[in-house]
C-alpha positions in Angstrom: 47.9 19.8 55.3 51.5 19.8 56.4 52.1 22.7 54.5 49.1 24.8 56.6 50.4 23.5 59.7 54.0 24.4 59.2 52.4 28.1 58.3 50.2 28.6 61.2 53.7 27.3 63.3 55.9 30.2 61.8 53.4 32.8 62.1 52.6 31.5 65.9 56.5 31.7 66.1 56.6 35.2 64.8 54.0 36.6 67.3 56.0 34.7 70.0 59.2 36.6 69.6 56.8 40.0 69.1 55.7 39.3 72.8 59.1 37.9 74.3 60.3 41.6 72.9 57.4 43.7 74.0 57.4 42.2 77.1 61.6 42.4 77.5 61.7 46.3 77.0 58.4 46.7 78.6 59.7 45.6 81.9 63.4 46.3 81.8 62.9 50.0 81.0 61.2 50.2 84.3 63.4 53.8 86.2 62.7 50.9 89.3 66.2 49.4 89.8 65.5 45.7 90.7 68.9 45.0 92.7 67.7 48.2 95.2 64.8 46.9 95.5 65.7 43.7 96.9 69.1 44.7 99.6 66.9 48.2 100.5 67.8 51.6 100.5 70.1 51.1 103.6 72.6 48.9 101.3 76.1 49.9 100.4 76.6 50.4 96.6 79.1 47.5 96.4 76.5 45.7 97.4 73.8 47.0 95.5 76.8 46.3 92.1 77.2 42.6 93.2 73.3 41.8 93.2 73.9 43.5 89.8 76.0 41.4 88.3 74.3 38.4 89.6 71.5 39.3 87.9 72.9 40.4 84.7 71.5 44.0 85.0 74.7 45.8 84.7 75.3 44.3 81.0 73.8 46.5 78.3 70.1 46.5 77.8 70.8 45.2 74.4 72.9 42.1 75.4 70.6 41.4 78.1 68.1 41.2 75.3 69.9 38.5 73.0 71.0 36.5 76.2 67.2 36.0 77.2 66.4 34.9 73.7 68.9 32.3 73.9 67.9 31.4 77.1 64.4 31.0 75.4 65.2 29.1 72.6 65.5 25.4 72.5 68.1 25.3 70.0 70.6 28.0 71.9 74.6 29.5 71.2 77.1 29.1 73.9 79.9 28.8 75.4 81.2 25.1 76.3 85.0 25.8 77.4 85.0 28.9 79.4 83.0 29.0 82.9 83.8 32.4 83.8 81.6 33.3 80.6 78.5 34.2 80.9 77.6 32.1 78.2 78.5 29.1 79.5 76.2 25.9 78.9 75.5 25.0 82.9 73.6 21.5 82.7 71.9 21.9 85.9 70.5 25.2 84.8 69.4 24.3 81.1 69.3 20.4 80.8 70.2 20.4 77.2 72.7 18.5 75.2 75.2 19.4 72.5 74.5 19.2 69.2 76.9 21.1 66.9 80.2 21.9 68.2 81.6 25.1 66.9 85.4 25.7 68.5 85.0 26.9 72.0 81.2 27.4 71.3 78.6 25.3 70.7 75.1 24.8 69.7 72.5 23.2 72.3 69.5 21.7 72.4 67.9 22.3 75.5 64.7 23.4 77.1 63.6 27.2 77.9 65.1 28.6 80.4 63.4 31.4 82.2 65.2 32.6 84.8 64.8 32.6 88.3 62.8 35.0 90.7 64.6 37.7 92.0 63.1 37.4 95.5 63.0 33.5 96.0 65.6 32.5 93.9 63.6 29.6 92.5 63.2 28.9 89.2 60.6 30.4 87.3 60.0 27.3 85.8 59.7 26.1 89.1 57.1 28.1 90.8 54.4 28.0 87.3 55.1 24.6 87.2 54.0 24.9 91.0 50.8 27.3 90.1 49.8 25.8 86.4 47.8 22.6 87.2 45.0 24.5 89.5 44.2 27.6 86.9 44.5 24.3 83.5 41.8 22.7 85.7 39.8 25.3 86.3 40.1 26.7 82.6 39.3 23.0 81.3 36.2 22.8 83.6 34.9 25.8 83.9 35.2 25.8 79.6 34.0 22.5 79.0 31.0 22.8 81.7 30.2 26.3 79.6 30.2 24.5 76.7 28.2 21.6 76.8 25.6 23.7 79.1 25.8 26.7 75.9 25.4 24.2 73.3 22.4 23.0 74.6 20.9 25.8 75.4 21.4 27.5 71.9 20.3 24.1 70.1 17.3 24.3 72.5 17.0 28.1 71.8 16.9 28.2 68.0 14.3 25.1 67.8 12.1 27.2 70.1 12.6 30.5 68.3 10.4 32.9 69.0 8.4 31.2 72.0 9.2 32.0 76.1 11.6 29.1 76.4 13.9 30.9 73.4 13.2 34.4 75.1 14.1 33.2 78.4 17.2 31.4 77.6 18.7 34.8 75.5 17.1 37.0 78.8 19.8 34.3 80.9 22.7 34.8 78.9 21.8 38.9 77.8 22.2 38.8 81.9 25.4 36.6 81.8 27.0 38.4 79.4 26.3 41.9 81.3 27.6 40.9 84.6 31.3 42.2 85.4 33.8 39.8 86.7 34.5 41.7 89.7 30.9 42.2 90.7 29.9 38.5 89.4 32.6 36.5 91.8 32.0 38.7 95.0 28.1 37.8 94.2 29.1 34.3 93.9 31.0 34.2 96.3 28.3 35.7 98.9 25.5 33.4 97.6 27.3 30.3 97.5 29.6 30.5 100.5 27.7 32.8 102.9 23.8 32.2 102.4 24.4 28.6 100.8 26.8 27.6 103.1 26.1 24.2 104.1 22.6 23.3 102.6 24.2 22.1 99.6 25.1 18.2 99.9 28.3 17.5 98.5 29.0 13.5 97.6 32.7 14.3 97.6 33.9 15.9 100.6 34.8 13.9 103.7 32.3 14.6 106.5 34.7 13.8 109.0 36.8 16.5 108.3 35.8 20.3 109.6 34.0 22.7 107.9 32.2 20.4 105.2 30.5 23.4 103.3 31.5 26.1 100.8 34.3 28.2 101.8 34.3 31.3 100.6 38.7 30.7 99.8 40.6 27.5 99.2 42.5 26.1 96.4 42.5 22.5 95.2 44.3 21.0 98.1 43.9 22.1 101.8 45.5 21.2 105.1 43.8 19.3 108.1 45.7 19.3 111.2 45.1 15.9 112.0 45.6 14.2 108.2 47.7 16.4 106.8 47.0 17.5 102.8 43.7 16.6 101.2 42.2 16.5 97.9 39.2 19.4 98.1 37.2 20.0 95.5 34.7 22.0 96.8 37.0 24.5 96.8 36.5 24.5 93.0 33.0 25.4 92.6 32.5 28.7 93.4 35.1 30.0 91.3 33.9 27.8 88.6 30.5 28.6 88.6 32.2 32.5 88.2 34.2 31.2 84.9 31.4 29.6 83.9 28.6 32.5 83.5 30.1 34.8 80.9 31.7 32.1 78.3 28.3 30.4 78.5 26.1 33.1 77.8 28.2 34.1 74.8 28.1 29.8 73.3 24.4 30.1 74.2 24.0 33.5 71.7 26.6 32.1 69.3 25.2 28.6 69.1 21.4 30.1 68.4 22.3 32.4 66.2 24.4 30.2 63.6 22.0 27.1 63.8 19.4 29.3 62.9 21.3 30.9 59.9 22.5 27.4 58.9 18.8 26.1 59.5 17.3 28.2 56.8 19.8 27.0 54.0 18.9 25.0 51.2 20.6 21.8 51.8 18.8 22.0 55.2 15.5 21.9 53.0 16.3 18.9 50.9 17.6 17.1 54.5 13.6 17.7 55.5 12.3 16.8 52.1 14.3 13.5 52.3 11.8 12.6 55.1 15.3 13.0 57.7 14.5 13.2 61.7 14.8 16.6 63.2 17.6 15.2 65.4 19.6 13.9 62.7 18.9 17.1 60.6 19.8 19.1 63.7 23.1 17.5 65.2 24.7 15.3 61.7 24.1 18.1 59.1 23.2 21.9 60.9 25.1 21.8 64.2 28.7 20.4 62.7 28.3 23.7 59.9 27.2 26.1 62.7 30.5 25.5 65.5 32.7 28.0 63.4 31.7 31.1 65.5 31.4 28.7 68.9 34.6 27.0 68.0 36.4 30.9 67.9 34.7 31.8 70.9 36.0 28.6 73.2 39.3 29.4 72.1 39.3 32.9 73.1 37.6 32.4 76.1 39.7 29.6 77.3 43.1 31.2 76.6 41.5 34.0 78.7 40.6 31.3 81.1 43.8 30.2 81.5 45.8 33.2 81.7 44.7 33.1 85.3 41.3 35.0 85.6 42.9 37.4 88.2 41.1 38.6 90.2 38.4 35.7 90.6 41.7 33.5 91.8 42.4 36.5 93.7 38.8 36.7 95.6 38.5 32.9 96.1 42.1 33.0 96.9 42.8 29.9 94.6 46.3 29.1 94.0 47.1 29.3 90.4 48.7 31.7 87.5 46.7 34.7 87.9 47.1 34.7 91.8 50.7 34.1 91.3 51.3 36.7 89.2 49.1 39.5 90.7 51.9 39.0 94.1 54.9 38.9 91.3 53.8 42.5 90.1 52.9 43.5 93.7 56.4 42.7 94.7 58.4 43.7 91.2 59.7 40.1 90.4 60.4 40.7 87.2 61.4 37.0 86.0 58.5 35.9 87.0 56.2 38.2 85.7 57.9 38.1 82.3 57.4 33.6 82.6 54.1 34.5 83.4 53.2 36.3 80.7 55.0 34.5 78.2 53.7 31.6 79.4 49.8 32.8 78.7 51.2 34.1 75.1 52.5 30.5 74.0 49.1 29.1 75.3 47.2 31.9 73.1 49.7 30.8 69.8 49.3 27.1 70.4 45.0 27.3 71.3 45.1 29.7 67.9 46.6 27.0 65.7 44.5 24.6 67.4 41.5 26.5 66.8 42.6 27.0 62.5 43.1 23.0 62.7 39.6 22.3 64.0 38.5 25.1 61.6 40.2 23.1 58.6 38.5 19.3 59.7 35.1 21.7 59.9 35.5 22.9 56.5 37.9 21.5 54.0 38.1 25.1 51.9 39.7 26.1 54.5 43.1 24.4 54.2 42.9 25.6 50.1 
């Protein structure tokens, strides 16, 4: 077992440092010149050089390269006696500690370092950190609602094979599945916070507070003039319901379709003959051999999830990762983009060697 996970963590390492590098040379062979970009066309050239050398873009595009991979890595190679260097270890900056001395180097041990955005000069670390917990929530709900919801509705599906519960269920998620994004969150969006405004009752939000129903924008916390900040949830729904639809139409499929294959095996037969409950037979024995395909299918969907869904952040104007980086391309901040998207590639690696674990307690061969 240690041996498989120490695998999948060098090959998720590998495709790591494939996407660091594609994504490097991707955006720094851009003919946009950053440090114009930010004084204006209007600036001297000396000052246009100094915004340069602050942000390292008059070194070599190769150097540049190696110093943001050892900015990336935990274990990193610098300098620890020079501070004109631009190797230097700066605590503040990397909050690391040294672990091998080597001369007037060393080798840390530190966190990733990202950079910070050319146009706030924050941290990128900073602003995702600032952005991530409203798109994980929204990923977690929106991919846990879908599903429970999808395995019940396949399970419900393939026991009714054939009859108009089954062909209305697959008519459901045939329409799920065929519904763009785009056109699925502005519909949403219309239905829920225009016609559906206020007749829903919602247990959780404060009626004293203004404007009690739907909106058709808002992230997880808004503002009241008189109380300041508040927890909303409400906020949460419409955009949910629009992660929701297309992940659970594709469980629902997935889960029918394998629990009927798995259903008309023969050890399925002998669990009958034994005289064993269709609910035993259907969730102890079929269901647990049938997730494979689901199990793929969560994983993929909620990396996607969590990568930010774009544009539905961007229509319901909810503040998270997708949001934050549509603006960050908008405006050419670089570091930020380049957290951004490394940031969704580590949370594909590690929900990938998540998935192969669950796929090896599933089914043992697997690990062999």
């Amino acid at each position: 077992m240690i041996k498989f996970v120490l695998s999948k963590l060098g090959y998720g390492l590998l495709v790591l440092w494939g996407v660091v590098t594609l994504v490097f040379f991707l955006f720094n062979l851009s003919p946009s010149d950053p440090a114009r970009n930010l004084v204006g066309e209007s600036a001297s050239e000396e000052v246009v050089q100094a915004i340069r050398k602050k942000l390292d873009l008059d070194l070599p595009m190769h150097h540049r390269y190696f110093l943001y991979l050892n900015d990336l890595s935990p274990l990193s190679f610098y300098n620890r006696v020079d501070s004109s260097s631009r190797r230097f270890f700066i605590e503040e900056r990397y909050s690391g500690f040294e672990i091998l001395p080597l001369g007037d180097h060393a080798i840390y041990l530190k966190k990733p370092y990202l950079k910070r955005s050319f146009l706030s000069d924050r941290s990128v670390s900073e602003i995702l950190g600032d952005v991530m917990p409203g798109t994980i929530l929204l990923a977690i709900c929106s991919i846990g609602g879908a599903l429970l919801v999808g395995l019940l509705f396949g399970v419900v599906a393939a026991l009714n094979k054939d009859t108009w519960i089954d062909r209305s269920l697959l008519f459901l998620s045939a329409l799920g599945m065929a519904g763009p994004s785009f056109f699925v969150a502005i519909l949403v969006a219309w239905i829920g916070a225009v016609l559906w405004r206020d007749a829903i009752p919602l247990p959780f939000t404060d009626a004293t507070l203004p404007g009690t129903g739907l909106n058709m924008t808002g992230s997880l916390h808004s503002v009241n003039a008189f109380s300041g900040e508040y927890l909303d949830l409400k906020n949460m729904i419409l955009p949910l319901i629009t992660l929701m639809i297309r992940p659970l139409a594709v469980i629902t499929q997935l889960t029918r379709s394998s629990l009927l294959d798995v259903l008309g095996q023969d050890f399925i037969r002998t669990a009958y003959a034994k005289g064993l409950s269709v609910r035993r037979i259907v969730l102890k024995h079929a269901l647990r051999n049938a997730l494979n395909p689901v199990v793929t299918a969560v994983s993929g969907w909620f990396a996607s999830l969590l990568a930010g869904a774009v544009f539905v952040e961007f229509v319901f104007g909810w503040k998270g990762l997708g949001q934050e980086l549509f603006n960050a391309i908008e405006k050419q901040d670089l570091p930020v983009v380049m957290g951004g998207v490394i940031t969704i590639a580590f949370a594909f690696v590690m929900i990938s060697i998540l998935v192969d674990l669950i796929y090896g307690w599933l089914d043992p061969r697997i690990r062999s």
